[in-house]
C-alpha positions, 0 to 999 in steps of 0.5 A, spaced: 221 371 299 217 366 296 210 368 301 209 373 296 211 372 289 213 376 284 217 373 278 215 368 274 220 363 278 217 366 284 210 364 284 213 356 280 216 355 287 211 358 291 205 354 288 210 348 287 212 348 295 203 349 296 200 344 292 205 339 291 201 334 294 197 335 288 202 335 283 205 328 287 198 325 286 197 327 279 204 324 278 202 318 280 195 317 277 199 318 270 204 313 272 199 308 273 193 310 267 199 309 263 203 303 266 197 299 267 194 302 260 200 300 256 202 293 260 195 291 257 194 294 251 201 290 249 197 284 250 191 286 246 196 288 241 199 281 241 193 279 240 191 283 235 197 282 231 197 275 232 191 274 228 192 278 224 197 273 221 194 267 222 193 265 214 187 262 211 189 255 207 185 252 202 185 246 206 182 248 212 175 246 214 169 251 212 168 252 219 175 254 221 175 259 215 169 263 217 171 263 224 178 266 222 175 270 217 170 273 222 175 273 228 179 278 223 173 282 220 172 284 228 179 286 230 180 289 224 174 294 225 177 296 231 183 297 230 181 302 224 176 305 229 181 307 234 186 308 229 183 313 227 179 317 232 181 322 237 183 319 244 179 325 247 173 324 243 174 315 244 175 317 253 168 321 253 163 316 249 167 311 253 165 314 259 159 316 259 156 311 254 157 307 260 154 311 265 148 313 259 147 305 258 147 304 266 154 301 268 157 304 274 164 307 271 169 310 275 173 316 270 180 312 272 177 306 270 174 309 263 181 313 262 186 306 263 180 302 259 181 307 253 188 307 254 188 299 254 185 299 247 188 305 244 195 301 245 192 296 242 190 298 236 196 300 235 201 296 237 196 290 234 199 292 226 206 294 229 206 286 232 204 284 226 209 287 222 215 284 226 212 278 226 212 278 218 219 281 219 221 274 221 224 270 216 218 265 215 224 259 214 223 258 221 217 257 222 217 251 217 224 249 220 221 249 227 215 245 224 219 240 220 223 239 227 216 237 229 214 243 233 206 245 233 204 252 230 203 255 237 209 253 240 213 255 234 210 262 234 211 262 242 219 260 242 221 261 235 217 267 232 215 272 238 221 273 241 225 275 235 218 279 234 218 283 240 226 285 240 224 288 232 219 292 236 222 295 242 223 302 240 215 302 238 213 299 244 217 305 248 214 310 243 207 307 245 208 308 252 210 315 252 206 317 248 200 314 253 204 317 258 202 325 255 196 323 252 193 321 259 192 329 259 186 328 255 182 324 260 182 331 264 175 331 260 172 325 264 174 328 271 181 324 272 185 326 277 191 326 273 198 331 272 193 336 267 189 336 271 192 338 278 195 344 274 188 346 272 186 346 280 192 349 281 193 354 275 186 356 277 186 357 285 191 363 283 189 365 276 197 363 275 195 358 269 202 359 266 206 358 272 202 352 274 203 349 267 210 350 266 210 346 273 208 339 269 211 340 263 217 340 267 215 333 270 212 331 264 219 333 261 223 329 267 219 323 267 219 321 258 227 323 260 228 317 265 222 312 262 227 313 254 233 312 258 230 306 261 228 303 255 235 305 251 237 300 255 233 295 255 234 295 247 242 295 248 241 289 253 236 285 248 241 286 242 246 281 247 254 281 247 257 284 242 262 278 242 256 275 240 255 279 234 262 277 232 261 271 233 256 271 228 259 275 223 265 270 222 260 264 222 256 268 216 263 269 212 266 262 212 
């Protein structure tokens, strides 16, 4: 039946079945620009939002103070660059930037570079939000029980921070996860772009498309579950919870 598709239905299976190599090798390019992108994005984003909430004291020598400023000044930029330019516009001056000025790229290696920085900016400011959500009492408690700035922020600050931005940190990846559609314009072979072979083999765009939105759709299903998950185990027992509670009201 499927030899000599008709419907709708029939030519979505018919390519399917066809190129499904193709679509399982765009699948899995996607999951890798994305995961990898994210994961290094996130420590950029550390980075950035941990900077960003180094404060300047009027006690600090001179050159401590220029250097912080300097520092700030730099990720600051950047953050407002990639904040506001396109991903599509950012993956092609990227790319062939790189290759103008003489420096062998490969588009994958572009796509998950462009992605990196994307999440950074990104999760630069919503870090240092969550680090600024965090009473500032425990840090001068940590620092009165002797403990040093960095091993206060390490230990104290940045794991009540990084609970506080959970949810965002899943919005980001899947948000990666769709955006690496856009890298079809540096030649990465990724789910889009399997689909605009596909599509274009048949002139059956249509069919070809709804194929990968429906493995768009199934992949930010799962990776949300996942991470719904992860949330309720970092909220703890709600035993915990109670016992909290009770201690707060005597």
């Amino acid at each position: 039946m499927f030899e000599n598709p008709q419907t709708l239905f029939e030519w979505m299976i018919f390519l399917t079945r066809k190129y499904l190599s193709m679509f399982v090798e765009g699948t899995v390019l996607t999951l890798y620009i994305a995961v990898s992108g994210t994961i290094l994005g996130f420590a950029l984003g550390y980075l950035v939002g941990i900077i960003g909430d180094i404060k300047v004291n009027e006690g600090d020598h001179i050159l401590k103070k220029i250097l912080i400023k300097t520092v700030k000044t730099i990720f600051s930029v950047y953050v407002e660059i990639f904040r506001d330019t396109p991903m599509i516009v950012q993956a092609m001056i990227i790319y062939y930037g790189f290759r103008q000025m003489g420096t062998e790229m490969t588009s994958v290696f572009a796509g998950i570079l462009v992605t990196v920085l994307n999440t950074g900016a990104y999760m630069g400011e919503t870090v240092r939000g969550g680090i600024g959500s965090i009473d500032y009492g425990q840090r001068e408690g940590a620092w009165a029980m002797g403990m040093s700035p960095f091993k206060t922020m390490l230990y104290i600050v940045l794991p009540q921070a990084f609970k506080n931005i959970i949810p965002e940190m899943a919005n980001t990846f899947l948000t990666n996860l769709k955006m690496t559609s856009v890298l079809n314009v540096i030649a990465v072979q990724e789910l889009f772009m399997a689909a605009k072979t596909v599509g274009g083999n048949y002139y059956k765009y249509f069919e070809a498309y709804l194929i990968i939105a429906a493995i768009y759709f199934v992949l930010c299903f799962l990776f949300n579950k996942l991470f719904k998950l992860v949330e309720i185990k970092m909220e703890g027992s709600p035993d915990y919870a109670l016992a909290i509670e009770y201690m707060d009201n005597q």
